[in-house]
N, C-alpha and C positions, 0 to 999 in steps of 0.2 A: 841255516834253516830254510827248506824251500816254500815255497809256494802252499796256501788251505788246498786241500782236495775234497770238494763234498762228494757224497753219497751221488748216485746214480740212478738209483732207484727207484725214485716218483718223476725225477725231472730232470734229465742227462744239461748237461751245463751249455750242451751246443744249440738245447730248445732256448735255453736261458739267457744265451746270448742272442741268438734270434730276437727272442722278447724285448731284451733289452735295446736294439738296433731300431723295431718297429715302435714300443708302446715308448720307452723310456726315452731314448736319444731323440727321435723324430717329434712324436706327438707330443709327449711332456713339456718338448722343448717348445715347440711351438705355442704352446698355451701360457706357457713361463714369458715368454715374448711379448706375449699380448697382455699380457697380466702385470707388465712394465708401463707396457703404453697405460692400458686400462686404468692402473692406480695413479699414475702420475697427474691424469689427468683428472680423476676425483680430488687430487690435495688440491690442484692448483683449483678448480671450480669450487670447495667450499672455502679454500682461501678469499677467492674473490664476493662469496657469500657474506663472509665476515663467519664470526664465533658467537656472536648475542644469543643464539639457540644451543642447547647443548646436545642436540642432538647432531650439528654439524661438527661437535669436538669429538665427540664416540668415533663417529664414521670416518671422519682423519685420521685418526689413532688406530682404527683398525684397517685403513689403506695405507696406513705407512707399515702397519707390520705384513700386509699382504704384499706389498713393494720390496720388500725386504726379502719375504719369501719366495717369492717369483724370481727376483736377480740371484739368490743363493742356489734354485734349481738349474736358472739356466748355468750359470756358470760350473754347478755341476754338472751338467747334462752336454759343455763345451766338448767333453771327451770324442759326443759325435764328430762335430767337420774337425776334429783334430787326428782322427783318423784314418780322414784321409792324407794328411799327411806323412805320420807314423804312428801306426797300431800301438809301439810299445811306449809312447809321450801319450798317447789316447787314454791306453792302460793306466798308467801314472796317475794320471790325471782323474781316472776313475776312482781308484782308490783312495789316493787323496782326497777328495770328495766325500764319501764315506764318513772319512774322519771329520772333516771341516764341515762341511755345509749337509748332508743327508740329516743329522740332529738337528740342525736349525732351522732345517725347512718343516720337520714332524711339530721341535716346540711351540714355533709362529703358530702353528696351525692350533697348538693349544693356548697360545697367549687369546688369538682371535676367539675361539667357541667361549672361554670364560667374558672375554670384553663383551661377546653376541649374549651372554648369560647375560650380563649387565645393563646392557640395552634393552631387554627383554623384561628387567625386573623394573627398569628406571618405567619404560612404555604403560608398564602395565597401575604401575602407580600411579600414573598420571590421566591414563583411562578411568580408574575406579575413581582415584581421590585429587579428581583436575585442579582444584582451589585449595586445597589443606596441603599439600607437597612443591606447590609451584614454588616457594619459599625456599623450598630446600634444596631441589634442583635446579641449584644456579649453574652457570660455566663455569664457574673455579671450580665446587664440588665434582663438577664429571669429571674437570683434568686430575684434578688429585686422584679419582679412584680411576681414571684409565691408567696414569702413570702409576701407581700403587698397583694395579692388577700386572702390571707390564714386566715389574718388577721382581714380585713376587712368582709370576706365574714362572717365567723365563730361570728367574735364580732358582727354583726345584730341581729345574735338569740340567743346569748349566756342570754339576759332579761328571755329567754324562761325557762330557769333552776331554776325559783326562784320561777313557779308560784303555784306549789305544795310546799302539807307539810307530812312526812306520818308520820303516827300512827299507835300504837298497837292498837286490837282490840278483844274480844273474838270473835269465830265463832263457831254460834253451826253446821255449818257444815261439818267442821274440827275437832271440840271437842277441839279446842286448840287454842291459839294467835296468831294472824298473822298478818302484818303488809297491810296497806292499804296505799291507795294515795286519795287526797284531794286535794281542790284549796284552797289555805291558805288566809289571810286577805290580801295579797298583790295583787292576782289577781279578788281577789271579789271587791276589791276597784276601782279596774281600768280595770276593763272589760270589757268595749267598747274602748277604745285607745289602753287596751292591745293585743287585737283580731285581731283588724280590722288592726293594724299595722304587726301582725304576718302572717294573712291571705293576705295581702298585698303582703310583703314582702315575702312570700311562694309562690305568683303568678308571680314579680315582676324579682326577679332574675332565678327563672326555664325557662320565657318566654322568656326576654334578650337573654339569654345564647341560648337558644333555636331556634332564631330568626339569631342570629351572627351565630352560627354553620351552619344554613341552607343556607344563604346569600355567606358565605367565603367557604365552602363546594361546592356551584355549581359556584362559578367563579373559583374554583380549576382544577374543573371537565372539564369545559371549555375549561380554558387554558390548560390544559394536553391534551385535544382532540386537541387546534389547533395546539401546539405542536407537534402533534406526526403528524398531515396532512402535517405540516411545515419539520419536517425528508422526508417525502416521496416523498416532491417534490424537496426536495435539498440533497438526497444523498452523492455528492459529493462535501462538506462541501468544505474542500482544496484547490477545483478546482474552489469555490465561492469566495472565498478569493484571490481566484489570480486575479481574476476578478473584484477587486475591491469592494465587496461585506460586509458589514457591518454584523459581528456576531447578530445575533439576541438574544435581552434577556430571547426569549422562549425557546431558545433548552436549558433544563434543561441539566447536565449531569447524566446520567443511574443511579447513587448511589442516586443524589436527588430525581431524579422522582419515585424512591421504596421507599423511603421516605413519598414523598408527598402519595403515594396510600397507605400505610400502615397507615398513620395517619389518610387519609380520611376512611378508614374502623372505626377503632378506634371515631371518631368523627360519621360514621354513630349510631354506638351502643348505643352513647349519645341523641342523634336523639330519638332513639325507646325507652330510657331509660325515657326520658324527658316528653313525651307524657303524658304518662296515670297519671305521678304527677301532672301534669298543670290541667288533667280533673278532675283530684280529689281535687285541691285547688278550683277551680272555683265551685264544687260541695259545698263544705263545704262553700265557700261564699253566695250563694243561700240560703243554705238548714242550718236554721242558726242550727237544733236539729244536724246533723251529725257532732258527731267528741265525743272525749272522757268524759265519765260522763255528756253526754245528752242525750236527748230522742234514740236515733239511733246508739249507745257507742256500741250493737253488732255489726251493720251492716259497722259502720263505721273501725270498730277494723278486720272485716273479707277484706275488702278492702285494708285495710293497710297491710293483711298479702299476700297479693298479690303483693302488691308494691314492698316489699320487695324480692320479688323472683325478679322482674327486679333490682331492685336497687345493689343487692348482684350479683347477676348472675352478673351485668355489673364491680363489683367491682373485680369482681375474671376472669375475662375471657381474661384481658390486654397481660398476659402471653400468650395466646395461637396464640395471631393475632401476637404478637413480634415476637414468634418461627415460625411460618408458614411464615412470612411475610419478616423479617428484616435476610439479612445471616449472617450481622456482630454479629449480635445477639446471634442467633442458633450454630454457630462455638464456640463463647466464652462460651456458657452453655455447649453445650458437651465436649468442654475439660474440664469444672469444673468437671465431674463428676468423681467418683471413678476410674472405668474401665479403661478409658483415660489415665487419671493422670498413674498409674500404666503402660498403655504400654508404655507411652514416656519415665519413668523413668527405664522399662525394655529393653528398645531398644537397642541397640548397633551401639554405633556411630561409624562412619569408617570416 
């Protein structure tokens, strides 16, 4: 059996490779990169935070699976400088990729928006009801429901890994063997339940998630705005309470409310991340030729390399709203660093 041949039609496969050379190989790769360093260095700064908040066990949990997914891209995306050495080990490698790691970099991305769901419900409970809920979000509770969602989310589409088979192949384009990907007897058997559950299910949990994050996102937004009208007109807190005056559960204190606006950034990103995957499941439901080794397998494969720049970009970028955003944050990473380290330990104590 030789080699897919898609259609021509909307998107000749030499533009496709182009795309692939400039968006996917290079840029991707690059992002994928930084998105190693980026998360490595979120686990290690709330490790050294400690865990007593549970909002430093969410943000691990979901820097380990954006670590995860960022090393699954790059190593898919190796095919670039493997190309220079041989195109047909590049090719290889590409496909095999496909199989292995192109699924696992799509479901990280939905383990994360359901965890970003959760952090988003956990935030917003704790904004409305800061004294009746504190009880209940402990650290153990977050870990069970991040390892529960972790779980759950990932084993949906884990069917997804079985439904190729690759093959060697000669190619007289190459002049040499190279391995290929195929839908092997298990997905040719069950390919309307397997699809339509997958297509489903790729609609299903990106919109949920999608839906909760927009919902608990602007009643956050809210309650931080009457909050803050609520400081303005009772200034003098103190002299409320002498008065008889019942604390109210809005006046957040300062360290949560840079909390609550730091997450809400963080869950905006989810937001813009989420979008254009929902419009591209809903597309592939429609349009039943678009998607891999169908009629539209270029046009579809060039959309996906777009996805991926939001998808990766959103995986690697946690780092940078932490540091800007969070001081307990940005204090514990700058003393990690070399420089630091070294003056405190040159200082001279008196």
């Amino acid at each position: 059996m030789g080699k897919f041949k898609p259609s021509q039609a909307i998107l000749p496969t030499e533009i496709r490779q182009i795309s692939e050379i400039t968006i996917d190989f290079t840029l991707s790769f690059l992002i994928s990169v930084t998105g190693i360093v980026t998360n490595t260095l979120v686990i290690i700064v709330f490790a050294r935070l400690g865990y007593r908040e549970s909002v430093n066990i969410s943000m691990t949990t979901i820097a380990l699976w954006d670590l995860a997914k960022c090393a699954g891209a790059a190593l898919q995306r190796f095919a670039g400088p493997l190309s220079l050495w041989s195109l047909a080990v590049a090719e290889s490698w590409s496909n095999v990729g496909v199989v292995v790691m192109n699924y696992f970099v799509c479901f990280s991305s939905y383990v994360t928006s359901v965890l970003a769901a959760y952090v988003a419900v956990e935030r917003c409970l704790c904004v409305c009801l800061p004294f009746k809920v504190k009880w209940l979000l402990t650290p153990k509770v977050t870990l069970f429901m991040c390892v529960s969602i972790s779980i759950v989310v990932f084993g949906c589409f884990a069917v997804m890994f079985s439904i190729y088979d690759v093959i060697w192949v000669f190619s007289p384009e190459f002049n040499s063997t190279i391995a290929i990907y195929r839908y092997n007897t298990f997905a040719l058997e069950n390919k309307a339940i397997l699809f339509d559950y997958y297509n489903y299910s790729g609609i299903v949990w990106p919109t949920a998630s999608f839906v909760v994050i927009v919902v608990c996102t602007t009643i956050i937004v809210y309650k931080l705005a009457k909050s803050s009208e609520f400081r303005k007109g009772n200034s003098d807190v103190s002299q409320a309470e002498k008065q008889g005056e019942a604390p109210s559960s809005q006046n957040l204190s300062g360290r949560d409310r840079q909390v609550v606006k730091m997450l809400v950034v963080i869950i905006a990103i989810y937001v813009i991340n989420l979008s254009p995957r929902i419009a591209l499941y809903i597309a592939k439901q429609i349009i039943f030729d678009f998607y891999f080794l169908r009629k539209y397998h270029n046009m579809f494969l060039f959309v996906v390399y777009l996805l991926y720049i939001f998808d990766l970009t959103n995986g690697a970028i946690n780092f940078f709203v932490f540091y800007t955003m969070s001081t307990a944050f940005r204090s514990k990473f700058l003393n990690m660093l070399p420089a630091n380290r070294f003056k405190r330990c040159c200082s001279p104590s008196y």
